[in-house]
Phi, psi and omega in degrees: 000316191268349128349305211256011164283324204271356191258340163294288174350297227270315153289032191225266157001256155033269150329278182287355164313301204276340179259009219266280181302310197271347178277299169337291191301289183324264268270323184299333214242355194269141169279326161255136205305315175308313186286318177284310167336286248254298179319313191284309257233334156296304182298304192296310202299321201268011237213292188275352161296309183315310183278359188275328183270340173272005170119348208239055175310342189278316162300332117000292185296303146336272186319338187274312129030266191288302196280334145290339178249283174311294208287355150286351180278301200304326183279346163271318170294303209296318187322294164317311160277012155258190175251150193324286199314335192079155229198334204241000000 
């Protein structure tokens, strides 16, 4: 029984390794800023699913916290009080 938890897991991680690295890229590779917020703001959130599965649950909680919550507000307002769009 405790095999097929660790093996759930073990797929689970995985999964989010992969959405982990692909929110990186779009955010890095996107032209509008508002999409890279949102992308950055997915990456913190799957950043604190990861430490909630490796056990570090108060760190989890933080990231989600700090790096998904405030620091995605504070970066849609600023977004917003600059222009969208990207320049380059």
């Amino acid at each position: 029984m405790i095999f097929a938890v660790e093996l759930v897991i073990w797929q689970l991680e995985l999964v989010i390794y992969l959405f982990l690295a692909l929110s990186a890229i779009v955010a890095l590779e996107v032209r509008d800023l508002l999409v890279a917020v949102v992308m950055m703001t997915v990456f913190s959130f799957l950043m604190a699913l990861l430490f909630i599965a490796m056990g570090a649950i108060d760190v989890g909680f933080t990231e989600a916290v700090i790096g998904a919550g405030v620091t995605g507000i504070l970066f849609v307002v600023v977004v917003y009080q600059t222009s969208r769009k990207s320049k380059d």
